[in-house]
DRENTOR-564742 format. One record per residue (C-alpha): z, x, y; residue in three letters; residue number from 1. Coordinates in steps of 0.1 Angstrom, whole numbers, plus 2048, in hexadecimal, padded with zeros to 3 digits. Example, Ala and Ser with C-alpha at 12.3 -4.5 7.8 and 13.67 -1.06 7.14 Angstrom:
BEGIN
@pz->84E | px->87B | py->7D3 | code->ALA | pos->1
@pz->847 | px->889 | py->7F5 | code->SER | pos->2
This chain:
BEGIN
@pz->AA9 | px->C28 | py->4B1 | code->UNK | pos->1
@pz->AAA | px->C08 | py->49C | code->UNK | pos->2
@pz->AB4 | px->BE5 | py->4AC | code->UNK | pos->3
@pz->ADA | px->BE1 | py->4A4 | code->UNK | pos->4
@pz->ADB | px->C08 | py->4AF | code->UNK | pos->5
@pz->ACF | px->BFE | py->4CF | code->UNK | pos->6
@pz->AE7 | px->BE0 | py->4CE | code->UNK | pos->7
@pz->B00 | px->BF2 | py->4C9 | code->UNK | pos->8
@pz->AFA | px->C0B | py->4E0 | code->UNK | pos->9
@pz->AF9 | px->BEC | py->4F9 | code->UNK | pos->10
@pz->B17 | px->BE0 | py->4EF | code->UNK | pos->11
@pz->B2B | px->C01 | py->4EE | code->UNK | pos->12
@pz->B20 | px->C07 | py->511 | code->UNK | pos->13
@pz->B3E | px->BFD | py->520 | code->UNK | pos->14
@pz->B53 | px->C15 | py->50B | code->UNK | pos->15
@pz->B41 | px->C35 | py->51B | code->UNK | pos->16
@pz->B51 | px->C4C | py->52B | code->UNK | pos->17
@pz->B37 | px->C69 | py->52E | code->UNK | pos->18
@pz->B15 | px->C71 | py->521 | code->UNK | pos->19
@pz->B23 | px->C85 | py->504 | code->UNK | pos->20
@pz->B32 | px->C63 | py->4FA | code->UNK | pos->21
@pz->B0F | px->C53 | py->4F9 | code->UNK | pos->22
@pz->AFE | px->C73 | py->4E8 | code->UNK | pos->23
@pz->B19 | px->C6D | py->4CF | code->UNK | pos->24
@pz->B11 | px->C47 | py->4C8 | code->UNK | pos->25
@pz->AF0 | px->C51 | py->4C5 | code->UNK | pos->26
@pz->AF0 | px->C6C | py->4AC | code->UNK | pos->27
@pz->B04 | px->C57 | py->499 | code->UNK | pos->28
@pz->AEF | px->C3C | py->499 | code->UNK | pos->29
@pz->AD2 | px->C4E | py->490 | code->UNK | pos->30
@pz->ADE | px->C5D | py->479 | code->UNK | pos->31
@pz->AE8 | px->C3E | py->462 | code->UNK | pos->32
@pz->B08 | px->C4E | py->45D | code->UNK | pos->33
@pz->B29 | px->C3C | py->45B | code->UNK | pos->34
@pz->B3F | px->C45 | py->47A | code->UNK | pos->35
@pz->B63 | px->C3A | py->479 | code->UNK | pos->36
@pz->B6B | px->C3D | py->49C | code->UNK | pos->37
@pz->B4F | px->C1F | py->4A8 | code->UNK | pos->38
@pz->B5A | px->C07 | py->48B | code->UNK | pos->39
@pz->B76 | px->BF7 | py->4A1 | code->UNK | pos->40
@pz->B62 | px->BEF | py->4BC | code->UNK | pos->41
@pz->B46 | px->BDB | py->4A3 | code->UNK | pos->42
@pz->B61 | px->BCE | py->482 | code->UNK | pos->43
@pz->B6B | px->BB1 | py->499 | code->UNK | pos->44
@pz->B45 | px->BA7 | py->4A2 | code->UNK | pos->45
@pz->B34 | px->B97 | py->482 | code->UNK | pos->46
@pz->B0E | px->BA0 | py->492 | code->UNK | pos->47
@pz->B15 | px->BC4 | py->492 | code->UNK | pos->48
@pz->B2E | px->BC7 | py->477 | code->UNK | pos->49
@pz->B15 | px->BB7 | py->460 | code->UNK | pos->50
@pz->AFA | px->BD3 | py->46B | code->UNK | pos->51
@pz->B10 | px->BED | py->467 | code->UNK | pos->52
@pz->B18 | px->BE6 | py->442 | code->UNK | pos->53
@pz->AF8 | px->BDC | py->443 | code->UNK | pos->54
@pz->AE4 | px->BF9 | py->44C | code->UNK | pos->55
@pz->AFF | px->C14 | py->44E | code->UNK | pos->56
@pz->B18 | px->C11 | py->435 | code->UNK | pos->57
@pz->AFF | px->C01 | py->41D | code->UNK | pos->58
@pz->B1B | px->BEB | py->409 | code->UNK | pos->59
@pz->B35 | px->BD4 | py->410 | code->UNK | pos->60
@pz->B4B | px->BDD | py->42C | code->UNK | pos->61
@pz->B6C | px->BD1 | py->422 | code->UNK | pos->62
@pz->B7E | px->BD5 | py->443 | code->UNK | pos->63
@pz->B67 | px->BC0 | py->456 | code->UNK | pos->64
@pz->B5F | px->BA1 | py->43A | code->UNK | pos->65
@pz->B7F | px->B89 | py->44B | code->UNK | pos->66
@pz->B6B | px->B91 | py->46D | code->UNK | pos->67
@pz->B48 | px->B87 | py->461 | code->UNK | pos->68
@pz->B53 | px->B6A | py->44B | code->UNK | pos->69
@pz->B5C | px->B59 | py->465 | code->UNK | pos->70
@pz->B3A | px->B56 | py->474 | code->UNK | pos->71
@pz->B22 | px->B43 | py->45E | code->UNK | pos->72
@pz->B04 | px->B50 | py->463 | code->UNK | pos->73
@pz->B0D | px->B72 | py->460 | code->UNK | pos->74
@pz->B24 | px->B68 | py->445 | code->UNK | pos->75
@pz->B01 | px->B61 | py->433 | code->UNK | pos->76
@pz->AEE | px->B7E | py->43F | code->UNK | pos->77
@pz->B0D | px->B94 | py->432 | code->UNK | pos->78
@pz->B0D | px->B81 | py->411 | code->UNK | pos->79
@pz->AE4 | px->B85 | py->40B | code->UNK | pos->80
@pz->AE2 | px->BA6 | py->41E | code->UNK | pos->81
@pz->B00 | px->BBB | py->410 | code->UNK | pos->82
@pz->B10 | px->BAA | py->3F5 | code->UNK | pos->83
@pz->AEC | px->B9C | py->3EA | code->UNK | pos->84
@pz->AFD | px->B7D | py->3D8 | code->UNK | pos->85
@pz->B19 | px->B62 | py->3DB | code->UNK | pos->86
@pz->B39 | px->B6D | py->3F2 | code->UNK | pos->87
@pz->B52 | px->B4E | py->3EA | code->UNK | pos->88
@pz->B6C | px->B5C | py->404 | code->UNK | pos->89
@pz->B51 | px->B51 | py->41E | code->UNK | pos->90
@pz->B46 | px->B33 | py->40D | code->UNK | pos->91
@pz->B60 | px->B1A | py->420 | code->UNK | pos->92
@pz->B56 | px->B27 | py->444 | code->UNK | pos->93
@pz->B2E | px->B28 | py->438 | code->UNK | pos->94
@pz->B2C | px->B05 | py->42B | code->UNK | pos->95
@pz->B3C | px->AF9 | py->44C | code->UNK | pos->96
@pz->B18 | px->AFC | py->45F | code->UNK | pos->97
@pz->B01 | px->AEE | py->455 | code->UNK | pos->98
@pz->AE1 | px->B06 | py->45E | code->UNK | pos->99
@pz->AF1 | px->B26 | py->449 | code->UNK | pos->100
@pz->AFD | px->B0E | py->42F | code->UNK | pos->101
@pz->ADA | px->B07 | py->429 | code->UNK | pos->102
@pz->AD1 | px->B2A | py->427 | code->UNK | pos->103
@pz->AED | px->B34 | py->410 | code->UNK | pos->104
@pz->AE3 | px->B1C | py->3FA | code->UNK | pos->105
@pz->AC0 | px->B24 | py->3FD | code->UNK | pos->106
@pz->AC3 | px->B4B | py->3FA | code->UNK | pos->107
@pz->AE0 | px->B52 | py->3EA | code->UNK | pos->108
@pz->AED | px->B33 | py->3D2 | code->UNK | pos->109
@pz->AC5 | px->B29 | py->3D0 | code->UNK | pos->110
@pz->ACE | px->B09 | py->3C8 | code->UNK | pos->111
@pz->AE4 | px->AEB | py->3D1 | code->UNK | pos->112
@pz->B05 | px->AF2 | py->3E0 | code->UNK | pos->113
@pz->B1A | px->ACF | py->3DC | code->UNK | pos->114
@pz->B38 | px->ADF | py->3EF | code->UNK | pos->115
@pz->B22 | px->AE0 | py->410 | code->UNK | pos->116
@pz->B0E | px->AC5 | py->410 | code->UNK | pos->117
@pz->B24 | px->AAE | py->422 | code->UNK | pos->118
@pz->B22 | px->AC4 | py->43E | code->UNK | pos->119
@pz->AFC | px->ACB | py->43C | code->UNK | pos->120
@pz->AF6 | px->AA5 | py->436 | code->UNK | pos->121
@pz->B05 | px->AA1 | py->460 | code->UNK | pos->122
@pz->AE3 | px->AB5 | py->46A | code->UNK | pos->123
@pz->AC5 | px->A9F | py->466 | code->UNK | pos->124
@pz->AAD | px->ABD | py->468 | code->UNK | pos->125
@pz->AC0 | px->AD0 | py->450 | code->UNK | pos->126
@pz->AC6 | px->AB6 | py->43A | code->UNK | pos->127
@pz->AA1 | px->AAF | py->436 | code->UNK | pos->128
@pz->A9A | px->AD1 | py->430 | code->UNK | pos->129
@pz->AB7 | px->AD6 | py->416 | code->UNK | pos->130
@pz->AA4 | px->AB8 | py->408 | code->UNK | pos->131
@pz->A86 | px->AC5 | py->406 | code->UNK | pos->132
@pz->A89 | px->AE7 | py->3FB | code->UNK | pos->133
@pz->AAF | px->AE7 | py->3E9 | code->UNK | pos->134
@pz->AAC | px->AC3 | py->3D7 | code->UNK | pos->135
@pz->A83 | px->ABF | py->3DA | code->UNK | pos->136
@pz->A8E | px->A9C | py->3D8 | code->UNK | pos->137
@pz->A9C | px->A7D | py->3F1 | code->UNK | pos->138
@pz->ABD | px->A85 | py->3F6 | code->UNK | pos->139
@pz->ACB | px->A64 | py->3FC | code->UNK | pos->140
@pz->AF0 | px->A6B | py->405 | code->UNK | pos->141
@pz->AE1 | px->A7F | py->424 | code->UNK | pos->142
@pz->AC5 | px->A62 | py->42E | code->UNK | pos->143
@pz->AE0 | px->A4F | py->448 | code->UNK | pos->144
@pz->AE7 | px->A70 | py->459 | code->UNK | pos->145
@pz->AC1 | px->A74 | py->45A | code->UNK | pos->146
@pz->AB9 | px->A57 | py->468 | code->UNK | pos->147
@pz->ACC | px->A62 | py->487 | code->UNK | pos->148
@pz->AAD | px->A77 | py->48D | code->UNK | pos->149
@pz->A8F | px->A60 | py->493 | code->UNK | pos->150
@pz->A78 | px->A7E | py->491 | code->UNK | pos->151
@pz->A87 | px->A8F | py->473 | code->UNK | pos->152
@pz->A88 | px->A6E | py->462 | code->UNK | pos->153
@pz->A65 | px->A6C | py->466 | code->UNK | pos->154
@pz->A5F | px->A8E | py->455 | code->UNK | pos->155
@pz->A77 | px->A82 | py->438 | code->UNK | pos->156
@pz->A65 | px->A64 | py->436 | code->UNK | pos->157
@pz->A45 | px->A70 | py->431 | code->UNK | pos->158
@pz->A51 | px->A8F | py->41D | code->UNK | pos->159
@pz->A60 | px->A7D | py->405 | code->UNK | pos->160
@pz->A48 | px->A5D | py->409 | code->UNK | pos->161
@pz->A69 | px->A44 | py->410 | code->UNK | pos->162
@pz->A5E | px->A22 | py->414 | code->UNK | pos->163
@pz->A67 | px->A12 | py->434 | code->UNK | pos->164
@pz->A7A | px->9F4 | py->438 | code->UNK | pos->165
């Protein structure tokens, strides 16, 4: 049984009425077959929903996008994992936080991603490492919100060899 079979197994738990019920989720499961009757009970959680399209349906899962979207990490998981490129319907609830933001722009746009960096900028952590591996440069709009962060403006600082003042 793989891992999101077993979660959702877990999850489903409640739902169970009999064992035939459990044999059922089971089969199904292992059998990496789509089955109708559980996608209520995951469309509306963007962990498992992203699995299922994922590792079950194997393609975009229409139905479920407006649920994942609005989680940003597994907005970006869907978008590398399923769609395997840019999903610009997620885009405004990604750029929002600033750890998938990074990612997205990492994985997916592999570059800079100007929309979100107002919001990554807020993370000094982040922003250092958007620095270093987005921009490979200072990124001096994002040095203030740095700063915030003693020890992540130490690691910027010696990164990027910043003189001190």
């Amino acid at each position: 049984m793989t891992k999101f079979s077993a979660q959702l197994t877990e999850a489903l738990r409640p739902l169970e009425s009999d064992d035939v019920f459990k044999s059922d989720i089971d089969q199904v499961l292992e059998a990496d077959e789509r089955a109708p009757w559980i996608e209520p009970y995951i469309i509306k959680d963007p962990d498992f929903a992203h699995c299922y399209a994922r590792d079950v349906i194997k393609g975009r899962w229409p139905e479920a996008e407006p649920h994942i979207m609005k989680d940003p990490k597994f907005a970006c998981y869907y978008a590398r994992d399923v769609i395997k490129g840019r999903w610009p319907e997620a885009e405004p609830y990604i750029m929002k936080d600033p750890g998938p933001a990074f990612w997205y722009a990492f994985d997916i746009i592999k570059g800079r991603w100007p929309e979100a960096e107002p919001y990554i900028m807020k993370d000094p952590k982040v922003a250092t490492d958007y620095a270093s591996d987005i921009i490979k440069d200072r990124w001096p709009e994002a040095e203030p919100y740095i700063k915030k962060d003693p020890d992540e403006w130490k690691i910027y600082k010696k990164k990027f060899q910043v003189p001190t003042a």
